[in-house]
C-alpha positions as CSV (number, residue, x, y, z in Angstrom):
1,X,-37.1,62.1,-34.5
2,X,-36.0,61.7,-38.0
3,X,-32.2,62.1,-37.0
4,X,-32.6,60.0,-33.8
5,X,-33.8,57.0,-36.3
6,X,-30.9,57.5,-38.3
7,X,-28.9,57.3,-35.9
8,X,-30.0,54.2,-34.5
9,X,-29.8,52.4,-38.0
10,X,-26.5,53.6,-38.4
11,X,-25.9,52.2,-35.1
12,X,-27.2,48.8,-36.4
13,X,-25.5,48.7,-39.6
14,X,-22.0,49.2,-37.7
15,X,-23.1,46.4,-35.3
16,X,-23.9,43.7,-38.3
17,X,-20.8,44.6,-40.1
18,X,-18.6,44.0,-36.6
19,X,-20.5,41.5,-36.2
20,X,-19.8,39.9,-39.7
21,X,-16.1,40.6,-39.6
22,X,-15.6,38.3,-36.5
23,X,-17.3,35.7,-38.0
24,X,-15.6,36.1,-41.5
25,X,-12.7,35.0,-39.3
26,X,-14.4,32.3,-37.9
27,X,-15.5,30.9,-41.0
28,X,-11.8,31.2,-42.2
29,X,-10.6,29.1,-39.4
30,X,-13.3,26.3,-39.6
31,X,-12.7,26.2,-43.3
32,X,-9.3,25.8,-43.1
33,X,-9.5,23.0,-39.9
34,X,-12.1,21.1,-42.0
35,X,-9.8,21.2,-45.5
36,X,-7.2,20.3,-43.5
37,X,-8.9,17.0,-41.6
38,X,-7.6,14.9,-44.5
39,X,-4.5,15.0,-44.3
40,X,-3.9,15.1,-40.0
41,X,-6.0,11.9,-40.0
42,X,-3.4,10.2,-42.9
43,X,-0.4,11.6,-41.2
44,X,-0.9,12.3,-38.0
45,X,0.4,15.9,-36.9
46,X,4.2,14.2,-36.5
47,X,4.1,13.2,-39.9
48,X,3.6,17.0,-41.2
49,X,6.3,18.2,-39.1
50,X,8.7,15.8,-40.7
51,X,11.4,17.3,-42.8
52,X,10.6,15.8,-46.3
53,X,8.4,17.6,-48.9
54,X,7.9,15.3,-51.2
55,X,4.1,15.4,-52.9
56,X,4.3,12.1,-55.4
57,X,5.5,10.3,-53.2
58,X,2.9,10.8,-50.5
59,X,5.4,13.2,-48.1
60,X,4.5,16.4,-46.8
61,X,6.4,17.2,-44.2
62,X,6.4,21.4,-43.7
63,X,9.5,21.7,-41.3
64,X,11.4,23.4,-44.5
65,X,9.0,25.8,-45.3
66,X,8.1,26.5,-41.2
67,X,12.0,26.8,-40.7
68,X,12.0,29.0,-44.0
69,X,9.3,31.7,-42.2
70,X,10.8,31.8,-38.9
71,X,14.6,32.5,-40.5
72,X,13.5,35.5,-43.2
73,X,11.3,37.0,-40.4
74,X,14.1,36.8,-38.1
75,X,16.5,38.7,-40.4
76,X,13.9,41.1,-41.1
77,X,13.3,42.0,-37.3
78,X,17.2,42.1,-36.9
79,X,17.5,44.6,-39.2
80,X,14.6,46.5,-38.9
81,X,14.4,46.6,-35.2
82,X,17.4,49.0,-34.4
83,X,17.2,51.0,-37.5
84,X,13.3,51.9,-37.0
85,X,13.8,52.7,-33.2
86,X,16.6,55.0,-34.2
87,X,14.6,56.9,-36.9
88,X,11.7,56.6,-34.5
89,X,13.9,58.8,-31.6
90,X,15.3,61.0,-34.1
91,X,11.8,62.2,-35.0
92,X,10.2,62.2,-32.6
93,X,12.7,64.1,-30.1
94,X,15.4,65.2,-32.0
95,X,14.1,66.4,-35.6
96,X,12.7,69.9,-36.5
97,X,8.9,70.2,-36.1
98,X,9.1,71.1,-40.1
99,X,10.7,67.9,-41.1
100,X,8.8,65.5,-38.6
101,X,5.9,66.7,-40.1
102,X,7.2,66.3,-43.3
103,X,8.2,62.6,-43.0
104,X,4.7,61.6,-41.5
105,X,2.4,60.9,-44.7
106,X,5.7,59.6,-46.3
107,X,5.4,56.7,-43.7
108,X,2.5,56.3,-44.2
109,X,2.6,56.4,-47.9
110,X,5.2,53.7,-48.1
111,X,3.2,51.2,-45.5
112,X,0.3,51.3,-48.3
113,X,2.6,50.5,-51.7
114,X,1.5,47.1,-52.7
115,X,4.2,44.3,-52.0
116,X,4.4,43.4,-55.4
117,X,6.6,46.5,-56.0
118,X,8.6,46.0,-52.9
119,X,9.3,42.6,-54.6
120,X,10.1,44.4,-58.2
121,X,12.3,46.9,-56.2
122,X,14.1,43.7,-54.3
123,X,15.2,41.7,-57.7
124,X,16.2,45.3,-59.5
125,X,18.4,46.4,-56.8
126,X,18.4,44.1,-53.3
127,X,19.6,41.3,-55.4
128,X,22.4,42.6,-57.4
129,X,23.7,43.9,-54.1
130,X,23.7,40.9,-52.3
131,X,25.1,38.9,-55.3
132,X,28.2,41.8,-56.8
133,X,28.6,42.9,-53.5
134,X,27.7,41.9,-49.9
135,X,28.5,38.4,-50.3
136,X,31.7,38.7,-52.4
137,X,32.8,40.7,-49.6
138,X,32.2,37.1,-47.5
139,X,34.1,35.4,-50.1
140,X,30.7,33.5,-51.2
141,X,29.1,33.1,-55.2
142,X,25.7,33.6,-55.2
143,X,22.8,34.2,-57.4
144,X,21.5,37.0,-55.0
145,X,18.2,35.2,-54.4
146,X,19.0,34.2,-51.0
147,X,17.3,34.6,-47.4
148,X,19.2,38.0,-46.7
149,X,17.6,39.5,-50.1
150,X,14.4,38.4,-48.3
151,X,15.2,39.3,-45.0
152,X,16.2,42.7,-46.1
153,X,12.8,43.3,-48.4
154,X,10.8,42.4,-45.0
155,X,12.7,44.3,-43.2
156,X,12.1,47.3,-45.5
157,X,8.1,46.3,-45.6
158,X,7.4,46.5,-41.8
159,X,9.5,49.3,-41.4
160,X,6.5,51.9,-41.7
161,X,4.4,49.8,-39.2
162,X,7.2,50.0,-36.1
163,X,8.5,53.5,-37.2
164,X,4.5,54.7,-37.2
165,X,3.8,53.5,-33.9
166,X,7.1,54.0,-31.9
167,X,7.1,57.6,-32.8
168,X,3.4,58.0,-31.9
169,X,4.5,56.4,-28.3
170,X,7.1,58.3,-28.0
171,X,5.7,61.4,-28.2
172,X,3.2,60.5,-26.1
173,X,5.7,60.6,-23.2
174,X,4.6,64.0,-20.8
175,X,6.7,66.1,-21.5
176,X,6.7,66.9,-17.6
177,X,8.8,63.3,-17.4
178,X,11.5,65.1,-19.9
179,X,12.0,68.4,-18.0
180,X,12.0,67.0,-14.4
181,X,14.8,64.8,-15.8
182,X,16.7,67.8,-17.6
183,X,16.5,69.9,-14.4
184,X,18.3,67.0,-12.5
185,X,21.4,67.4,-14.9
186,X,20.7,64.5,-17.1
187,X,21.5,65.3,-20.8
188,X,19.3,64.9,-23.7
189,X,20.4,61.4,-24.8
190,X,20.4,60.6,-20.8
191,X,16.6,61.7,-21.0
192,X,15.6,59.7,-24.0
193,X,17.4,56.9,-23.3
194,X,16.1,56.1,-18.9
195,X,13.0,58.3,-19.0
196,X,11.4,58.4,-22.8
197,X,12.1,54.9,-23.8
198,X,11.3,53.6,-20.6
199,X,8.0,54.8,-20.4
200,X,7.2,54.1,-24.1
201,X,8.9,50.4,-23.9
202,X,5.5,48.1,-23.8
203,X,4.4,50.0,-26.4
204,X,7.3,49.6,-28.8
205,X,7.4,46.0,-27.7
206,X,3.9,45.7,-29.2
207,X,4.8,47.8,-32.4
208,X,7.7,45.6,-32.8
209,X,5.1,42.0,-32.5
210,X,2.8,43.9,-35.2
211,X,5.5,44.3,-37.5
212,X,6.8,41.0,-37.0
213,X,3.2,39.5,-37.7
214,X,3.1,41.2,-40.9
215,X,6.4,39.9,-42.1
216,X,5.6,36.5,-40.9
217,X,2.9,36.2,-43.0
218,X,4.1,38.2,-46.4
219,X,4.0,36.5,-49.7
220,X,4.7,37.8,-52.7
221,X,8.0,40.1,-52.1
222,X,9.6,37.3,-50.2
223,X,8.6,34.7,-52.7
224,X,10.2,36.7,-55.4
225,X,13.6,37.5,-54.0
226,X,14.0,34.8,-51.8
227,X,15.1,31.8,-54.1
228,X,12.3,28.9,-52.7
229,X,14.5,26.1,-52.0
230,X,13.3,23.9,-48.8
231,X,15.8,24.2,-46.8
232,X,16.0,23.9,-42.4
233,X,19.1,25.7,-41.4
234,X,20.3,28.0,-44.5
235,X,22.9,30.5,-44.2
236,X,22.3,34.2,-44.7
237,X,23.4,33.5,-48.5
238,X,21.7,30.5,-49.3
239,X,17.7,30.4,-51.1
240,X,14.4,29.4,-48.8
241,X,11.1,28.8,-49.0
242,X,8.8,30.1,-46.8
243,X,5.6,29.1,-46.0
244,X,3.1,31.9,-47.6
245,X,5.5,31.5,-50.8
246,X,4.8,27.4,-50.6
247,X,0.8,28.1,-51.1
248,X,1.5,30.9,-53.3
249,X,3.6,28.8,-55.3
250,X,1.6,25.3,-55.3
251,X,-2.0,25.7,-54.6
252,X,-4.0,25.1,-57.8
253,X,-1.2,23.1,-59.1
254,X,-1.4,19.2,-58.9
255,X,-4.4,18.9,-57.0
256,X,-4.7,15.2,-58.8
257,X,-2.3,14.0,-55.9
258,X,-3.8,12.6,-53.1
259,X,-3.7,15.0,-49.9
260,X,-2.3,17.6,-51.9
261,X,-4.9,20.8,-51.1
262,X,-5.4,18.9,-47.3
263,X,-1.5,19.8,-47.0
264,X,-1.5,23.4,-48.1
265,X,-5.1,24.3,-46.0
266,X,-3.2,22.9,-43.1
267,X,0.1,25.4,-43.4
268,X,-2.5,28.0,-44.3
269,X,-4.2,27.3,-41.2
270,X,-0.7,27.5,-39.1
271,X,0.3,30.3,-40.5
272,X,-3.1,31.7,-39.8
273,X,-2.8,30.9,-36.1
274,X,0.6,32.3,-36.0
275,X,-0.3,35.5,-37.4
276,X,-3.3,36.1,-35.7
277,X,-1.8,35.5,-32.2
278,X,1.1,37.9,-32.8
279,X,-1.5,40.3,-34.0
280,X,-3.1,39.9,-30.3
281,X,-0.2,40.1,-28.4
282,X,1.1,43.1,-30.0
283,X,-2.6,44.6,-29.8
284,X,-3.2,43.7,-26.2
285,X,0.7,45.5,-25.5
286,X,-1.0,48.6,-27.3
287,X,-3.9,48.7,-25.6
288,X,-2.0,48.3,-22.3
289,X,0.5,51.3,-22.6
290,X,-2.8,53.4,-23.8
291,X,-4.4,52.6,-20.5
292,X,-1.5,53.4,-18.7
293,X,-1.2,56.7,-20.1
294,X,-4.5,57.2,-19.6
């Protein structure tokens, strides 16, 4: 009896604490919404989508800093995509057990390092690179602090997320699928390439979404290497400013202007919805390719 009440109050415990989470996120949401009321009756939601960030003299408009998130998450996914399906294949169907075993808490390791470092790590060496010797090799000066440096430090950051996951859903494919295919004459790469990744594409689809809604919202290693200059349409060698780094950068500061912290809930709350509906979409493609192979 004494076990059977325990387990019910653990039971209950896990409940409220579910329970709390969702609404944590609910909270979060109204908050933000209700911070943010200010400043979409002033404006208008056209007038915050102008192109002008300019506090004292009543402008906010977040099209800089919106452009500036889309265009560093975009590099990062371009360069991490094809590298972290590669590695993913490699382990998972071509590496020695020893070594894929080997590589797994490293991963995993470097998906828990703080982004802070990554940021350190991005102005000690990412920078120098891009300023002494990518973009010289482009004929362009630069001080390094441009949307590639940032592009390639996100890239670098969501790399454990999609290499985690693809390799998990790769070797989830039966390995029935990869001997009928064999004993038809196809070749290894064959195999991989029309059976393995075939079957395992929703998932990766959804591994790829997750990674790209963690670099969509990153802060503090973009904001460090990136440079933080408004900017709509930079080139690959030119500074942004992202959104996370905008209320990273700003909140706390100048709150005597008028609107000011109504501005900076509202791009929280955008970024917010943004985030949390990539999160969904790459969970619901998860949960989808785990009910298929079930």
């Amino acid at each position: 009896m004494e076990s059977k009440k325990m387990d019910r109050l653990a039971v209950r415990f896990m409940q409220a604490m579910t329970i709390a989470c969702v609404l944590l996120l609910f909270f979060m949401v109204f908050i933000f919404a209700q911070r943010s009321m200010p400043i979409i009756s002033e404006k208008g939601i056209g007038g915050l989508f102008s192109g002008e960030w300019k506090p004292m003299a009543g402008k906010f408009g977040i099209t800089p800093f919106i452009a500036g998130t889309i265009w560093s998450t975009l590099t990062a996914m371009a360069i991490a995509v094809p590298l972290c399906l590669l590695a993913s294949i490699y382990l998972a169907e071509y590496a020695g057990r020893r070594l894929a075993e080997a590589t797994k808490p490293l991963i995993d390791l470097l998906a828990g390092i703080p982004s802070v470092v990554y940021g350190l790590c991005g102005v000690l060496v990412l920078v120098p690179l891009v300023r002494d010797f990518i973009a010289p090799a482009f004929g362009i000066d630069t001080s390094g602090y441009t949307l590639l440096t940032g592009g390639m430090v996100l890239a670098i950051m969501v790399s454990p997320i999609i290499i985690s996951i693809s390799r998990e859903l790769i070797d989830s494919v039966p390995d029935e699928m990869r001997e009928a295919s064999l004993a038809l004459g196809a070749t290894r790469w064959q195999t991989t390439k029309h059976v393995v990744l075939r079957s395992a594409a929703p998932g990766i689809v959804g591994a790829v979404i997750l990674g790209f809604s963690r670099a969509f919202g990153e802060t503090m290693a973009v904001m460090m290497v990136i440079g933080n200059v408004p900017n709509v349409f930079p080139s690959l060698f030119e500074p942004s400013y992202p959104l996370p780094a905008l209320i990273a950068n700003n909140y706390g500061e100048m709150m005597s202007i008028p609107l000011y912290d109504s501005a900076l809930f509202f791009a929280a709350l955008l970024l917010l919805g943004v985030v949390l509906a990539f999160s969904a979409l790459g969970r619901i493609a998860l949960i989808r390719i785990e009910g298929r192979a079930a």
